[in-house]
C-alpha positions as CSV (number, residue, x, y, z in Angstrom):
1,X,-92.1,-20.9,23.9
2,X,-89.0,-22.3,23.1
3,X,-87.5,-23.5,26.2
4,X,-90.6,-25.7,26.7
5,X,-90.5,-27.2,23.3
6,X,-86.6,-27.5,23.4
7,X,-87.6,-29.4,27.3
8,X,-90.2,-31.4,25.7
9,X,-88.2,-33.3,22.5
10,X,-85.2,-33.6,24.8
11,X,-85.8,-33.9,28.2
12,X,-82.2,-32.3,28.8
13,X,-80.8,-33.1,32.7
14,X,-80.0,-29.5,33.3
15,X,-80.8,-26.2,30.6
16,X,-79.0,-22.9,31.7
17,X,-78.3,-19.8,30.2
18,X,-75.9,-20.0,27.2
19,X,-72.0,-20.2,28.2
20,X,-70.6,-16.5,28.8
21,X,-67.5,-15.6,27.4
22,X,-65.2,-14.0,29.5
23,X,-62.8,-11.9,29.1
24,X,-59.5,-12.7,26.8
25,X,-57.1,-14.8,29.4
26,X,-56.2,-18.3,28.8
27,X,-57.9,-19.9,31.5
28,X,-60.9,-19.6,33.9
29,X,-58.7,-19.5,36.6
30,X,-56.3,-16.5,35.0
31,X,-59.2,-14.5,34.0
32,X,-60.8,-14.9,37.6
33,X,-57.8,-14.1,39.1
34,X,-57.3,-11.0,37.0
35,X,-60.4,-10.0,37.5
36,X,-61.1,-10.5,40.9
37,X,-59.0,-11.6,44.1
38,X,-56.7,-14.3,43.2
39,X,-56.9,-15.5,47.4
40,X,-60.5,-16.4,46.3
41,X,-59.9,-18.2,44.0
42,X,-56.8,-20.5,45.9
43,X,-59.8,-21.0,48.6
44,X,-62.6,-22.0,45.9
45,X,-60.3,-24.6,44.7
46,X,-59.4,-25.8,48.2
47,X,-62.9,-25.8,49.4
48,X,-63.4,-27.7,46.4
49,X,-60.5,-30.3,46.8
50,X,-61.4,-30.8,50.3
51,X,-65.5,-30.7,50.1
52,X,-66.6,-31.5,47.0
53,X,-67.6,-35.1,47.2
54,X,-66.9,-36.0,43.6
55,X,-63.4,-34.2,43.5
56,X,-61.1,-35.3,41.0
57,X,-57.6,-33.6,41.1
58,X,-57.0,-34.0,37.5
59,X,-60.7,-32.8,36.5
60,X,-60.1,-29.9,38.3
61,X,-56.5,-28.8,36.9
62,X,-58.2,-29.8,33.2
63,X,-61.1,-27.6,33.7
64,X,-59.6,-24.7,35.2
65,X,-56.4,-24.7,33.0
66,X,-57.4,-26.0,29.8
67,X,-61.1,-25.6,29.7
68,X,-62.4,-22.4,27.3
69,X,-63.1,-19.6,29.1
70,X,-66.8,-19.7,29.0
71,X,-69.3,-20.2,32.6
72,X,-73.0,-20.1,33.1
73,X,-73.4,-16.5,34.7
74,X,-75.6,-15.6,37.7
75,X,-76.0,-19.3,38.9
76,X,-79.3,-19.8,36.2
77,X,-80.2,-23.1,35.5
78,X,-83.1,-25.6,35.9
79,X,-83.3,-29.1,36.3
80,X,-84.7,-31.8,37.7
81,X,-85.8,-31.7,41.7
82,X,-83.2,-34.5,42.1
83,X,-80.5,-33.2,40.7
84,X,-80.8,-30.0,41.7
85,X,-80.8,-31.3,45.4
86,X,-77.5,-32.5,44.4
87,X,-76.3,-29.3,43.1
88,X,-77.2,-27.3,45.8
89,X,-75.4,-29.9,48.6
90,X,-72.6,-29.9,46.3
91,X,-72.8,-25.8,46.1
92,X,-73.4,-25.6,49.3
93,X,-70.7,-28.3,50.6
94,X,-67.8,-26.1,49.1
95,X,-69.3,-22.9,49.2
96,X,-70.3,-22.5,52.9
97,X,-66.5,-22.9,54.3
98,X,-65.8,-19.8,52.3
99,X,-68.1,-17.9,54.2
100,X,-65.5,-17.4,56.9
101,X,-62.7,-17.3,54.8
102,X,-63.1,-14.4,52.6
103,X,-63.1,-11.3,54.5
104,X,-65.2,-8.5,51.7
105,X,-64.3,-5.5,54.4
106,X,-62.9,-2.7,52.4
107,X,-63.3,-4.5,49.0
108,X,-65.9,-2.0,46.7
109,X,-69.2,-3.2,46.2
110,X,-68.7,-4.9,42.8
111,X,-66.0,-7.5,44.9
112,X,-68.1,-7.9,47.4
113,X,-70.1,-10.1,45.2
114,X,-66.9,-12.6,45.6
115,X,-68.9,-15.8,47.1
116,X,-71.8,-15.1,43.6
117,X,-68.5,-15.3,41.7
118,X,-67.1,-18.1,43.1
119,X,-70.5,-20.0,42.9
120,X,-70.5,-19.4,38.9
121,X,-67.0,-21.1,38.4
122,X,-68.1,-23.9,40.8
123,X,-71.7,-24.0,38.8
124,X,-69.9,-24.6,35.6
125,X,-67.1,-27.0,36.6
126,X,-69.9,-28.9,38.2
127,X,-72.0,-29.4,34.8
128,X,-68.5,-29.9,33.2
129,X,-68.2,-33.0,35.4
């Protein structure tokens, strides 16, 4: 298998799904707020400014303006135990306040989905810092 070998002459920290590209805005955050609902989005990154233990202002702003518009989709990575306890208190840190600030009534089924989408843009600005 190819994943093992790749695993065993590297030892990478994380391996995930190749980058999706997505859609033809200039930014992550454009294309997820054309897309989806740009509110989510202006909570994502103030969960993230106000959670997220590692925030960096500047980081931010860089990867959400300036970064290509390419995420890991559906949240698909493994790593080590360690790290990913660190990934999912750092997921979980930002994402959990959303909970009760998004209300998904009357949204279709495909927006409903809004906290999975959020969690991929967090995912890959995570592994981009």
């Amino acid at each position: 298998n190819v994943l093992y070998k790749v695993i065993e002459e590297h030892s990478p920290d994380i391996v995930a799904m190749p980058h999706a590209p997505i859609g033809i805005c200039h930014n992550i955050r454009q294309q997820y707020c054309a897309a989806h609902y740009p509110e989510d989005w202006d909570k994502l990154a103030k969960s993230v400014a106000d959670n997220y233990k590692d925030y960096d202002a500047d980081l931010w702003v860089k990867w959400s303006l300036d970064y290509p518009m390419l995420i890991y989709p559906c949240n698909l990575l493994t790593m080590h135990p360690e790290l990913f306890d660190k990934w999912m208190e750092d997921m979980f840190s930002v994402m959990m306040p959303l909970v009760d600030k998004i209300d998904v009534e009357g949204r279709d089924n495909y927006q409903k989905r809004a906290w999975s989408f959020l969690a991929e843009r967090f995912t890959s600005f995570w592994t981009y810092t």
